[in-house]
N, C-alpha and C positions, 0 to 999 in steps of 0.2 A: 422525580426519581433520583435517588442519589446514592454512589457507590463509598462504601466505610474504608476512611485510612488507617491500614494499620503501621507500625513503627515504620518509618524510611528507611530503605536502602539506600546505600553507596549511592551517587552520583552516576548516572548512565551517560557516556556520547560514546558518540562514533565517529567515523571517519573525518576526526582530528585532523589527521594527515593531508587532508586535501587543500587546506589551507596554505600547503606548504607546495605541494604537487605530487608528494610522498604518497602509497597507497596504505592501506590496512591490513589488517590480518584476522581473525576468529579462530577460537577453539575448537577442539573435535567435537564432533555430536555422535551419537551411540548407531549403528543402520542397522535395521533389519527389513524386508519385508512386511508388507502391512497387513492387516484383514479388516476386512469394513465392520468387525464389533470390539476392537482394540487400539486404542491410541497411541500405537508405536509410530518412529521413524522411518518411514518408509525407504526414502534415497537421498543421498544430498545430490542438485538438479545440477552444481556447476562444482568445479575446482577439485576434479581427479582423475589422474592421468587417463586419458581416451577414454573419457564418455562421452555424451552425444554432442553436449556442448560446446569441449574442447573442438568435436569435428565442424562446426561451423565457428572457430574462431573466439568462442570467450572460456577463456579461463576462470579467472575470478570474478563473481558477481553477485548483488542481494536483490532484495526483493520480488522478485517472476510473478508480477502481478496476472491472474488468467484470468481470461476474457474466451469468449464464442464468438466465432468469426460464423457470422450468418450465411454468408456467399457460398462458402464450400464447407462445412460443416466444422472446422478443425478448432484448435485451439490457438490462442496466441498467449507470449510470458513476455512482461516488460519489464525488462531488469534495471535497475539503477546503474551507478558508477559501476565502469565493466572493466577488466585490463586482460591478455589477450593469454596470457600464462596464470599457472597455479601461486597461489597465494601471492597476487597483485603483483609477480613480475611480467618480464615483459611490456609492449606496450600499452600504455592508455587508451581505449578504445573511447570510451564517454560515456553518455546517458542523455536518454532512452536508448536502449538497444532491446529489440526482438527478437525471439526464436519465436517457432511454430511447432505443432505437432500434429500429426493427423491422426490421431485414436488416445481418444485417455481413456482408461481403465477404473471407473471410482472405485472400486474395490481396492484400491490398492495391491494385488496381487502383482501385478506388472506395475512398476516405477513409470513416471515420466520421461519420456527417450522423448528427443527436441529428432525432428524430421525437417525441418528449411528455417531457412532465418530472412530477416531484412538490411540488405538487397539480398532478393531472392537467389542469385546467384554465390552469394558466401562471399568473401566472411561477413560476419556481422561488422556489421557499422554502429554508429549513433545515427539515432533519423532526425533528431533539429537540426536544422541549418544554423548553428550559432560556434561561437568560441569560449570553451572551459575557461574561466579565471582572467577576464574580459569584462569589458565593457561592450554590449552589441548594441547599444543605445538607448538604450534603460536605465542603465548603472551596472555599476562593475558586481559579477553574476560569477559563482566555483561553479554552479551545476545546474543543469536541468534538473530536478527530481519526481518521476511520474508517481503520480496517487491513485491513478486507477483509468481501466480502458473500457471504451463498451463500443460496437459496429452496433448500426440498425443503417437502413434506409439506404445499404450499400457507400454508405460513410463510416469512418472509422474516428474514435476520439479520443485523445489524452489527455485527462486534465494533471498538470504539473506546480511545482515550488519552484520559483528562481529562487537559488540560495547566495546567499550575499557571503556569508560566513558562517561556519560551524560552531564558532567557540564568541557568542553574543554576549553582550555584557547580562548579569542577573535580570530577569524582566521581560528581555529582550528576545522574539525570535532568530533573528537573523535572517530574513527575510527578504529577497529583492521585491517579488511580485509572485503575481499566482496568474493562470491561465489556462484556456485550450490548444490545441493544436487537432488538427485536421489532416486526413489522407485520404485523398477519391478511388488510389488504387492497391485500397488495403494495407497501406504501410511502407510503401517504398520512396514516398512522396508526400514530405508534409509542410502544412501552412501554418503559419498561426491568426486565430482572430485578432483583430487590431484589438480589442479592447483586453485590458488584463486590471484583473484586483490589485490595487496598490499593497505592497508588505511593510516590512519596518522601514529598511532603510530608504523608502521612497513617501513617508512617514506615516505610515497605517500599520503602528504594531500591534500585534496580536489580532489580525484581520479575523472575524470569523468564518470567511472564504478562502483560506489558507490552501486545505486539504478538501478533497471532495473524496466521495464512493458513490457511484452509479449503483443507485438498487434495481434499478431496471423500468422498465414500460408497464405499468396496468390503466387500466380505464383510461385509457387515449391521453395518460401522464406521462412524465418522465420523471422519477423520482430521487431527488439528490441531497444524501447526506454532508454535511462539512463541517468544520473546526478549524480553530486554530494551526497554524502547522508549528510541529514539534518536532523538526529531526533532530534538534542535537537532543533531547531528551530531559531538556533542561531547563527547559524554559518555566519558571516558580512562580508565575503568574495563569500557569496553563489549570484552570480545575479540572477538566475533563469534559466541557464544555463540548456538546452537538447539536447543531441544529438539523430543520429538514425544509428544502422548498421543493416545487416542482414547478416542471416548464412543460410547455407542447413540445413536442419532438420538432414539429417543423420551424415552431421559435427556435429554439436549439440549432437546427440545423441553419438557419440565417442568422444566429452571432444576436438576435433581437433578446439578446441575456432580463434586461428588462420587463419583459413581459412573464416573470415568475410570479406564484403565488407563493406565501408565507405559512406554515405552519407553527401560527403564533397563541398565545393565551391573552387572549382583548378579551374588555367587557366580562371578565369572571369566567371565561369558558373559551377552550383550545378550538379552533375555526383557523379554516383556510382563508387567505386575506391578501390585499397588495397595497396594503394602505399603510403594514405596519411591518418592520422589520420581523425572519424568525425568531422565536424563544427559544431559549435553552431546551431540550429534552432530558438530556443529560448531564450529572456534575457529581465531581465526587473528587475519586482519582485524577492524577494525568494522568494523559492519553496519549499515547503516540502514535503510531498508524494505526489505520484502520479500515474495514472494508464490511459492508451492508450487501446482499444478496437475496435473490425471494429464489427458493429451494422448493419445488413444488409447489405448494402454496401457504409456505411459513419463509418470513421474512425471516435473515441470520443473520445476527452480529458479533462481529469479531476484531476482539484490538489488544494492542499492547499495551496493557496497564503497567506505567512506570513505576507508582509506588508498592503496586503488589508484587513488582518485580515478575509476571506472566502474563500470556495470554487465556484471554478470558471472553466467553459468549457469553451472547445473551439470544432468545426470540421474541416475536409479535405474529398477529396475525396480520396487521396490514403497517404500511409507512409509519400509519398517524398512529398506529393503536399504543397498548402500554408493552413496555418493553418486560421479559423477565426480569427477576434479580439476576449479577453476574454470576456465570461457574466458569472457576477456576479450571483448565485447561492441560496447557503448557507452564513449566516452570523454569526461574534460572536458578533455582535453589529448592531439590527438595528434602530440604531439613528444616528450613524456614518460612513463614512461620508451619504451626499444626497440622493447619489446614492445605498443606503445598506436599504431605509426606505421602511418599507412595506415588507421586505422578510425574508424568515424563520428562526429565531435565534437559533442558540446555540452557549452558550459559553465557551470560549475553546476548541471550536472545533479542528479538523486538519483530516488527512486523505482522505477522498471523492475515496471512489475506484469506478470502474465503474460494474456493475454485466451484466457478458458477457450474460444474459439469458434476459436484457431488452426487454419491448415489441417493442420500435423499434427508429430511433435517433430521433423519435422528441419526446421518452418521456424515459428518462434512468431510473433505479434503480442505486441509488448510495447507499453505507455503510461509513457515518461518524462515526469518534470518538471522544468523547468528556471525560473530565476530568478537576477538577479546583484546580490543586495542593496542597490541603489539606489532610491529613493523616486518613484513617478508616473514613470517614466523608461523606462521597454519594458517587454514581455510578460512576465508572471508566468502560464504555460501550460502545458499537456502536450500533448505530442509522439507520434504514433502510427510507429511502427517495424513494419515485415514483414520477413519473410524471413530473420529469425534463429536462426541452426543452432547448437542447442545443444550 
């Protein structure tokens, strides 16, 4: 399968600034209330005076990956780079940092309102134990960057990007390492597995264990999307490239990373395997983030197409199966091209995670982020969207 490039946009990155210690900043995005048959803006989740966010402590923040917290029913959001006031003043807080919430709403009618964060007692924190813009004995690392959380088995997980640097030479991700991290008591307390995927600077560029998305549990699986990682958005080597393996949960849960199976194309025909690396599923566009989700029982995908300049889904019916062609979504331009007029703008967007609590696949909650590389200057935030028919 493969997705058609039209003319390129401008060059996308983002938080430049960290390279320096400097934060970011983002453009306004449009709010309104949502309905679940409309793909409007629902709320932005962080970075305006006294909302829920601010009351546990972060200010400015992107990505609120959500996750389902098994144990008590609620939600979790895992934000990237966070700072503790409105457009990135204030203090630096880090990344990963969590809010919780105890009721979402997929309809959109009521916004996302965050109810506890990690540590439980407030303010937000960052939950790895490491140092921003450091060496913690890997190689010298700006960021934790989380790609996606999933609880099952009263274990909670993050898979993350050590990020080396924002601004890598052409080619180049920028890259320290990729890994898990673990929490026995839902988030207040976390570990990492010893073993981590080597990234660029540790000499494995362009890993294609980069980024992952947890599509979830079916048939006694555990089913896991990845790519390349691509934060700064720039990476000219990246096609768009996904693969797919899975593992036993309980592998998973003892770090036995090894014992996956491949969803690879041997022998003239796509088959589960551990004999041979994944195959591509996907190629086309880049990709930037991205997040897989089974929504009833249709699998949803969602990412940030850099050269269409949007976010764009796709379905299946299972992991393996064939994926739709992409639809176009979210846009950061819609005057360009044609096919982008009349649909919801932000610009500078990126991200589009999928909120596994949607009311059903034909109408997602997605969380974009948006920012427009300007310094203390407007919202560097994410964006909650309903009502997108994939």
């Amino acid at each position: 399968m493969s997705t058609a490039s039209p003319s390129p946009r401008p060059g996308i990155t983002r938080r430049n600034a960290l390279k320096t210690g400097i934060g970011l900043a983002v453009g306004t995005g449009v709010l309104a209330n949502a309905t679940p048959a409309v793909a409007v803006a629902g709320a932005s989740l962080c970075d305006r005076p006294g909302d829920s966010a601010s009351h546990w402590g972060v200010g400015s923040s992107d990505l609120a990956i959500p996750y389902y917290r098994e144990h008590d029913g609620n939600w979790g959001y895992v934000f990237g780079d966070s700072w503790t006031g409105i457009q990135q003043y204030g203090d630096y807080i880090g990344s990963p940092v969590m809010l919780t919430q105890a009721r979402f709403d997929p309809t959109g009618a009521t916004p996302i309102t965050f109810t506890g964060t990690q540590p439980a007692s407030g303010p937000a924190g960052q939950l790895f134990d490491y140092v921003p813009r450091s060496n913690n004995g890997h190689g010298y690392e700006v960021s934790r960057i989380p790609n996606d959380c999933i609880e099952f088995g009263g274990r909670t997980y993050i898979q993350y990007t050590s990020v080396a640097t924002w601004t890598p030479p052409s080619g180049y991700d920028g890259s320290l390492m990729s890994g898990v991290a673990y929490s026995d008591d839902y988030g207040a307390t976390w570990y990492d597995y010893p073993y981590h995927w080597a990234g660029d600077t540790q000499g494995n560029n362009q890993s294609m264990y980069g980024m992952w998305s947890f599509a979830g549990i079916d048939d006694g699986w555990l089913y896991i999307f990845s790519k390349r990682w691509n934060g700064s958005h720039r990476n000219t080597a990246d096609g768009g490239a996904i693969q797919l393996f899975r593992i036993r949960p309980d592998d998973f849960r003892a770090g036995n990373f090894g014992a996956q199976e491949n969803w690879a194309y041997l022998n003239s025909a796509w088959q589960w395997t551990g004999s041979v690396p994944p195959s591509p599923i996907l190629s086309g566009n880049s990709i930037g983030e991205f997040s897989v989700k089974r929504i009833g029982s249709t699998y949803c995908m969602s990412y940030f197409d850099v050269s269409d300049y949007s976010i764009r889904t796709r379905t299946a019916d299972r992991p393996d199966a064939v994926w739709t062609s992409p639809k176009t979504q979210i846009v950061g331009d819609n005057t360009w091209p044609i096919g982008h007029w009349g649909k919801p703008q932000v610009a500078n967007l990126y991200g589009g995670y999928i909120h596994p609590g949607s009311a059903d696949p034909s109408s997602l909650t997605l969380i974009v982020s948006q920012w427009d590389g300007k310094e203390h200057s407007a919202p560097y935030w994410a964006l909650q969207y309903d009502g997108i028919r994939p």
